[in-house]
C-alpha positions as CSV (number, residue, x, y, z in Angstrom):
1,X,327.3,267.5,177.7
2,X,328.6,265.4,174.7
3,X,332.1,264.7,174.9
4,X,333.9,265.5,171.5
5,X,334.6,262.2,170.3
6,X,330.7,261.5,171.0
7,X,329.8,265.0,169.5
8,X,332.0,264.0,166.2
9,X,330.1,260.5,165.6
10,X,326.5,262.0,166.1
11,X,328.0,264.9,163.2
12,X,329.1,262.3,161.1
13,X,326.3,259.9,161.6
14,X,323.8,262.6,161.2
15,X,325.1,263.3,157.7
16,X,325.5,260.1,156.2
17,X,322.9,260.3,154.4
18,X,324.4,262.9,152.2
19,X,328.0,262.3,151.9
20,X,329.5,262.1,149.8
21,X,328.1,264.8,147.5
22,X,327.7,264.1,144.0
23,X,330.2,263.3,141.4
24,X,330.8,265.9,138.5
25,X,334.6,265.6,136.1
26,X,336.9,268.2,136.0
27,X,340.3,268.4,134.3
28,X,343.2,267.2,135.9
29,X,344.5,270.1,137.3
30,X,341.3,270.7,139.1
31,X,341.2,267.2,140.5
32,X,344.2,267.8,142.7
33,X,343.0,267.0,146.7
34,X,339.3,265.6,145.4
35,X,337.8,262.0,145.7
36,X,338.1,259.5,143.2
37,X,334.6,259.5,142.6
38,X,335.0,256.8,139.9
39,X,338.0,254.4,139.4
40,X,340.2,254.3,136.5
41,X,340.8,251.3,134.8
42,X,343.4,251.1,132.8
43,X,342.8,250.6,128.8
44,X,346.6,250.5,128.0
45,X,350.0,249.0,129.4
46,X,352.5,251.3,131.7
47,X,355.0,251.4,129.8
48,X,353.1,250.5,126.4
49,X,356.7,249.0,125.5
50,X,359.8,247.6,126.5
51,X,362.3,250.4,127.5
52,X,365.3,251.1,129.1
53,X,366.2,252.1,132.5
54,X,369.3,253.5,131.7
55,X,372.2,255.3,129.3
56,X,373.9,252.1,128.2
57,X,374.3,249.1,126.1
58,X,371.3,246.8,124.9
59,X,372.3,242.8,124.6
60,X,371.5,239.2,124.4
61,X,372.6,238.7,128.0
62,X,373.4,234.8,127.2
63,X,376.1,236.5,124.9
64,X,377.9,238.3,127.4
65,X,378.1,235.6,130.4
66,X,381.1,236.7,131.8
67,X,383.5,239.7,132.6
68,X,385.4,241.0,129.4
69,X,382.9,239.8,126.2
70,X,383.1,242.0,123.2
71,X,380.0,242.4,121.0
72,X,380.0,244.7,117.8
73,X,378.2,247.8,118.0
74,X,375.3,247.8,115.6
75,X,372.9,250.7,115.7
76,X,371.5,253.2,118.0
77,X,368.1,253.8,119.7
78,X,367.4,256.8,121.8
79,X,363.6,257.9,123.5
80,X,361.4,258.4,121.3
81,X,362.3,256.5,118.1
82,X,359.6,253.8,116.6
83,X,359.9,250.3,117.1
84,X,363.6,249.5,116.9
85,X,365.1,247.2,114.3
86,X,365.8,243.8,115.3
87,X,369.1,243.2,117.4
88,X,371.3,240.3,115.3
89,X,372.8,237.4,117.2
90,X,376.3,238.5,118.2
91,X,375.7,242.1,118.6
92,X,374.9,245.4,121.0
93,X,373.1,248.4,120.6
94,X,373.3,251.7,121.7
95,X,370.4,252.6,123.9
96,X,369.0,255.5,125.9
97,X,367.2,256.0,128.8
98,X,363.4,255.7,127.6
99,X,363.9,254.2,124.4
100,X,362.3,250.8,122.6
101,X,364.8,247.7,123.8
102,X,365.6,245.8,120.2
103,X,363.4,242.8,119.5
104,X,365.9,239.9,120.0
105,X,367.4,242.0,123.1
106,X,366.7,241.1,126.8
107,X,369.0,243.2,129.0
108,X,370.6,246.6,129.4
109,X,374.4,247.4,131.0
110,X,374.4,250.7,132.2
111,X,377.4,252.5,130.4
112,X,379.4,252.8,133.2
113,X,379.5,248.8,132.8
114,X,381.1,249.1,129.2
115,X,384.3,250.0,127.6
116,X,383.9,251.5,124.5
117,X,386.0,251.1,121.7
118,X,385.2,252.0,118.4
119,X,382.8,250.2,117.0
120,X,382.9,247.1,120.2
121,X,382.0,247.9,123.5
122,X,383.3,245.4,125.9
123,X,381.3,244.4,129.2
124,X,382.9,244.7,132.6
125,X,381.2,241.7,133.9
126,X,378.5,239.4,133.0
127,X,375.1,240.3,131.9
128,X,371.5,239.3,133.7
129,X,368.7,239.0,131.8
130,X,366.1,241.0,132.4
131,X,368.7,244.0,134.3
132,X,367.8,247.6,133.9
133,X,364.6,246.7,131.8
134,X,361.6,248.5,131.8
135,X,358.9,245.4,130.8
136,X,355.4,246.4,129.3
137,X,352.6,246.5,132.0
138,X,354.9,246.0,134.6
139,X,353.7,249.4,136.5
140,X,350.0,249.2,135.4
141,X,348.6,246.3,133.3
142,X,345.7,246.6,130.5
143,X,342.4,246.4,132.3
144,X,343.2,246.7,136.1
145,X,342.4,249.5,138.6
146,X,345.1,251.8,138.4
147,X,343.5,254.4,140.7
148,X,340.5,253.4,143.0
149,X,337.3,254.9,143.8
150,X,337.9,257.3,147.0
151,X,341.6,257.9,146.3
152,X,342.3,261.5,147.4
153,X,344.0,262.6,144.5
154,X,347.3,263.8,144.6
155,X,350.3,264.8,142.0
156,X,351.1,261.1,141.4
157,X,347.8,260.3,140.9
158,X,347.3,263.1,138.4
159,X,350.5,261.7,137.1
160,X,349.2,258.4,136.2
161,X,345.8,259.9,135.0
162,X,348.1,261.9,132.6
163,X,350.3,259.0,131.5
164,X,347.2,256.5,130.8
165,X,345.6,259.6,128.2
166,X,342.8,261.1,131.3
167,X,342.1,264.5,130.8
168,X,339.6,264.8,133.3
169,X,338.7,262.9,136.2
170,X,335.5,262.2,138.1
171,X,335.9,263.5,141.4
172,X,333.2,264.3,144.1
173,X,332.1,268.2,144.6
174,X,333.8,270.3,147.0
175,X,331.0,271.0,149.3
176,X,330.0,275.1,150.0
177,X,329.8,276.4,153.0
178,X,328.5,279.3,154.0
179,X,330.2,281.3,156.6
180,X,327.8,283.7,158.9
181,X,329.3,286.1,161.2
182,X,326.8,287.7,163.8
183,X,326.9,290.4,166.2
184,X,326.5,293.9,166.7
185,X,330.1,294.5,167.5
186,X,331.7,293.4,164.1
187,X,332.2,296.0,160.6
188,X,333.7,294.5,157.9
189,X,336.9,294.5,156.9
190,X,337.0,298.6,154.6
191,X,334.2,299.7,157.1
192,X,335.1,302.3,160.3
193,X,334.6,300.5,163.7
194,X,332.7,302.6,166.2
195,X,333.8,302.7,169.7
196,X,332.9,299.3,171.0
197,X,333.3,297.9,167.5
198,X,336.1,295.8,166.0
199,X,336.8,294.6,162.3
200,X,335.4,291.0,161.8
201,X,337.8,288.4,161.6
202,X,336.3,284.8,162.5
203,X,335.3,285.2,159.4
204,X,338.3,285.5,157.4
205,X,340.2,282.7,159.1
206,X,337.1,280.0,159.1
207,X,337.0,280.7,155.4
208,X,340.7,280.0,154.9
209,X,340.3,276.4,157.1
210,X,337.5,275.6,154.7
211,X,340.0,276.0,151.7
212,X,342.4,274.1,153.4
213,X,340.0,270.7,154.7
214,X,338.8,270.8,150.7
215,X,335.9,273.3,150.8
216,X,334.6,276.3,149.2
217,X,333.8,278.9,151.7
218,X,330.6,281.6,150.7
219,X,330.9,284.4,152.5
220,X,327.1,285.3,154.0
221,X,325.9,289.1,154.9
222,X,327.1,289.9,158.4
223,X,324.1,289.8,160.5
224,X,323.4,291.8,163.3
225,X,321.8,291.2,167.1
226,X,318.7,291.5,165.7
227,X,316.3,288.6,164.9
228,X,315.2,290.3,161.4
229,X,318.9,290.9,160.2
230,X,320.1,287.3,161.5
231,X,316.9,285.9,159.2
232,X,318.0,287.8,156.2
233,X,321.4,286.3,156.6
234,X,319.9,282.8,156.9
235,X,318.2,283.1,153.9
236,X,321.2,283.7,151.9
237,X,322.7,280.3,152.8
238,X,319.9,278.3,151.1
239,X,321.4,275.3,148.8
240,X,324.8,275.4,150.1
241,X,325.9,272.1,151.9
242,X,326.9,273.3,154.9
243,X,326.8,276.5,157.0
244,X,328.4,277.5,159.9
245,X,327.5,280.2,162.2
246,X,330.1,282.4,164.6
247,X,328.8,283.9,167.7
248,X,325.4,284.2,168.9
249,X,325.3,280.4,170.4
250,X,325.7,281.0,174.0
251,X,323.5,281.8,176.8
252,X,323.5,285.5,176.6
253,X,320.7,287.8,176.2
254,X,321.7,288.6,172.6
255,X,322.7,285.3,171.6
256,X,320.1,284.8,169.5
257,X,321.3,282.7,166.4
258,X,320.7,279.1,168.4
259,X,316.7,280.4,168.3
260,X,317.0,282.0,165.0
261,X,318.0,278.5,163.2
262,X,315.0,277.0,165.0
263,X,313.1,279.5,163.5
264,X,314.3,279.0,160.1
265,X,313.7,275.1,160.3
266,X,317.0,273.8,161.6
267,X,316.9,271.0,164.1
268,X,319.8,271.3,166.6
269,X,320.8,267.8,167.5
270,X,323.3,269.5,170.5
271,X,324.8,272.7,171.4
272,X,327.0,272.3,174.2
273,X,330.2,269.8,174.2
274,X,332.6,269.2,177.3
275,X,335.9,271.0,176.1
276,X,337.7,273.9,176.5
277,X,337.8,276.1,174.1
278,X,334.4,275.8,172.4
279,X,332.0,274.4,174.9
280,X,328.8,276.6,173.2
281,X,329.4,274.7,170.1
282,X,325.6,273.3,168.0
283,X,325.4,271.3,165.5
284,X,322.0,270.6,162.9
285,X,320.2,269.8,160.2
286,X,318.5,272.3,157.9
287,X,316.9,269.9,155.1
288,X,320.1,268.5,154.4
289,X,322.5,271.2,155.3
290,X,324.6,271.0,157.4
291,X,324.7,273.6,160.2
292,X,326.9,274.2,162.7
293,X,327.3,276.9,165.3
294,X,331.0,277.9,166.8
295,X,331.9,280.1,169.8
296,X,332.5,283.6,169.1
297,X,336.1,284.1,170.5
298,X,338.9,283.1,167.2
299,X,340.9,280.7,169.4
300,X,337.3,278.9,170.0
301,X,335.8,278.8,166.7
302,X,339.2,278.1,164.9
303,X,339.7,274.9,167.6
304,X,335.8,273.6,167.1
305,X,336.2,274.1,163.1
306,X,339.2,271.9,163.4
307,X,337.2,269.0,165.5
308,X,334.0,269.0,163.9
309,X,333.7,270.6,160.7
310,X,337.0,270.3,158.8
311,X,336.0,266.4,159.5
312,X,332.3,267.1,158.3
313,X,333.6,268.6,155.5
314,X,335.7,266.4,154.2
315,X,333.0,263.4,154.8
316,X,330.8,265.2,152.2
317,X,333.8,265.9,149.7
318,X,333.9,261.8,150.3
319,X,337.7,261.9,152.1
320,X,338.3,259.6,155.1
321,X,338.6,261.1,158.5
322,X,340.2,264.6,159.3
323,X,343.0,264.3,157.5
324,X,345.3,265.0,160.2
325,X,347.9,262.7,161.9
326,X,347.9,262.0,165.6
327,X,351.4,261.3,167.0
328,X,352.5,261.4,170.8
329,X,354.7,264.1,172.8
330,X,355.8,265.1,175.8
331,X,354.1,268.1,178.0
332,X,356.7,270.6,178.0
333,X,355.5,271.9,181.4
334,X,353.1,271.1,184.3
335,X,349.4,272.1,183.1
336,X,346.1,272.6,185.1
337,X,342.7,272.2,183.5
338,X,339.4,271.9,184.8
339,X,338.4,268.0,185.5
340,X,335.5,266.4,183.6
341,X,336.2,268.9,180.0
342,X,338.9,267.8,177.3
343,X,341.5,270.4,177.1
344,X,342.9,271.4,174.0
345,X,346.4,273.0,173.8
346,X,347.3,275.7,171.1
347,X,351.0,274.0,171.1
348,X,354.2,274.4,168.9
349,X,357.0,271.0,168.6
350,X,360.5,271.0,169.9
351,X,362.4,268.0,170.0
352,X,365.7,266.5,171.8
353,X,367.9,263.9,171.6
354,X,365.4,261.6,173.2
355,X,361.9,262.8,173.0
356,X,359.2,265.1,170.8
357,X,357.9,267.8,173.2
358,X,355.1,270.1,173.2
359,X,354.6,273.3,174.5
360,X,351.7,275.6,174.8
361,X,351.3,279.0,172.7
362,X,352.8,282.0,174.7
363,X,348.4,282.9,175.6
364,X,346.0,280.2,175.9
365,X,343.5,282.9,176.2
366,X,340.6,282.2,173.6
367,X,340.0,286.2,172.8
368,X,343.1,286.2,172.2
369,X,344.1,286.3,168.1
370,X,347.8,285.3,168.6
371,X,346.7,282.6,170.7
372,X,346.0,280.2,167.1
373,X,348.7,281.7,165.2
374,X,351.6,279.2,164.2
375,X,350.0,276.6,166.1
376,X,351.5,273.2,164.9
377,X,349.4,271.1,167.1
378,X,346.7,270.9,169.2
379,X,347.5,268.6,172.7
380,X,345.2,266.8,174.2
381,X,344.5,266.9,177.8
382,X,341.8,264.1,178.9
383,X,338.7,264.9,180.6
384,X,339.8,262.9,183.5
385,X,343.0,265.0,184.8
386,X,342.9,268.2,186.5
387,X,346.4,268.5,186.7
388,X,349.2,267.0,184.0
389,X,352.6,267.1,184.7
390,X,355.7,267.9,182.7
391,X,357.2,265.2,180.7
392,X,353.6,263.3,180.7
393,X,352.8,261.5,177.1
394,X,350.1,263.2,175.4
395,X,347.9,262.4,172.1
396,X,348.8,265.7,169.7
397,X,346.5,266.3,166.5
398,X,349.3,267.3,163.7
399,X,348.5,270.8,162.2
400,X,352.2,270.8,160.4
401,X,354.8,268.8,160.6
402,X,357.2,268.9,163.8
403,X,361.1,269.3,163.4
404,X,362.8,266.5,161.9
């Protein structure tokens, strides 16, 4: 068996020849969590002008050198106005936050700086050149690269887009995946479970992770234990990028979807990896799909989504790495695991004085639903212990922040 970290690098090696997907522009709102797919040079200066920082006074700083100076009030300029008239040796100008600094003017005091009185203002102490002055290009010059190719887009980014006149960005497409639950024992959610039947989940929460790692989850035609139903299924998932399958990838008699993607053309690269949960776990090509087959029990497909796909994923939406931080903790309590697989901890944060703990999920159980809900991390226990003991430092993957 592969161990995980070897399992990821065959994934991501395997599909380097189609990440990241191609490019297509969308308007900025859309853009938000994308990939620069193209970088945007600037064809302007940020600010165009220089403005002021602040509510205050606009001067010749050489004519206020020291506490106490007195300089006649000449005019006003507030945010917004055109190109202000030219400041006159000897005098001030009113001026707002945002708005043009005079020609002939090369500092602002802040207002609370100044004592007005009628029409002087007197400075409190001496001016600097240059203080609370917003200078032309200094945030983003004409002609340089104010947002790189592969930038994951976020508000400030969009931001800047905005202020430099973008409407759209070119950003790489959010790959679709098709999501296939199988098995005799699932209805869908409005349907009437048998006895010996439940409502299909896997489903539902597989489909949400791919929203959240940048995706855009296709729901496929449940598929039955049947080799004829599973191939109808299949054939729904042609042209998406990726596809992942739930169930049906064990050893049992009707786990049939491992030989139903041969069938269909898919070559498995492996379908096993040393872990717990999620050891059946397969991974393959179909053309240049993507195709990946997860455990059947939620705790186990949710765990190998977030280890192999969500990182997949977010390779062919051309974003770097899993997107998830990996901070260290302490083992809340003693914890047995079987030697020679990675054990991976549903876990919540709680932190003292001294030290961030972890502790594991009330259930660890992998049938279990509440055994992935409000998980904040997942702990990792290294192939080579059997036995961990409490207070031991651990490597955590960060599913939400811990307490501050």
């Amino acid at each position: 068996m592969l161990t995980p970290s070897e399992a990821l690098a065959r994934i991501l090696d395997a599909l380097s020849d189609a990440a990241p997907l191609p490019t297509e522009r969308v308007p900025l709102g859309a853009a938000l969590g994308r990939a620069l797919a193209v970088g945007v040079r600037a064809d302007r200066s940020l600010p165009p002008f220089d403005n002021s920082q602040m509510d205050g006074y606009a001067l010749r700083a050489a004519e206020a050198p020291r506490a106490g100076a007195r300089l006649p009030v000449a005019f006003e300029v507030f945010a917004g106005d055109g190109q202000a008239r030219p400041l006159a040796p000897g005098s001030c100008a009113r001026i707002f936050t945002g708005a043009p600094l005079p020609p002939g003017a090369d500092a602002v005091e802040m207002q609370e700086e100044v004592e007005r009185r009628g029409r002087f203002a007197r400075f409190l102490r001496a001016a600097e050149p240059g203080r609370f002055v917003r200078v032309a290009g200094a945030d983003v010059a004409p002609g340089s690269v104010a947002l790189p190719a592969g930038l994951e887009v976020d508000a400030g980014a969009i931001g800047l887009a905005a202020a430099l006149g973008l409407p759209e960005l070119s950003v790489h497409r959010r790959p679709r995946v098709g999501i296939l639950a199988t098995g005799d024992e699932i209805v869908p959610l409005g349907g009437a479970p048998r006895p010996g039947q439940i409502f299909e989940s896997n489903g539902h929460q597989l489909a949400a992770a791919c929203v959240e790692a940048g995706a855009v989850p296709v729901r496929l035609p449940l598929a039955g234990d049947d080799p004829a139903s599973l191939r109808r299924s299949l054939a729904a998932a042609r042209g998406l990028d990726a596809l992942v399958c739930i169930g049906g990838v064990s050893v049992g008699d009707r786990d049939l979807v491992r030989a139903g993607l041969e069938g269909s053309g898919t070559r498995l690269d492996f379908w096993r990896v040393a872990m717990r949960p999620g050891k059946p776990v397969a991974f393959g090509r179909w053309g240049k799909m993507a195709v990946f087959g997860l455990p059947g029990n939620p705790a186990s497909s949710l765990v190998t989504f977030e280890l192999f796909v969500r990182p997949a994923l977010r390779a062919l939406a051309g974003l770097a790495g899993a997107g998830r931080m990996v901070l260290r903790a302490r083992l809340a309590s003693a914890e047995e695991k079987p030697a020679g697989l990675t054990l991976y901890l549903r876990c919540r944060f709680r932190r003292d004085r001294d030290s961030l703990w972890v502790e594991g999920l009330k259930t660890q159980q992998s049938g279990h639903l509440t055994s992935v809900v409000g998980m904040e991390g997942l702990a990792v226990l290294p192939a080579g212990a059997a036995r961990m003991r409490r207070g031991q430092w651990v490597d955590v993957i960060l599913l939400r922040p811990p307490p501050v």
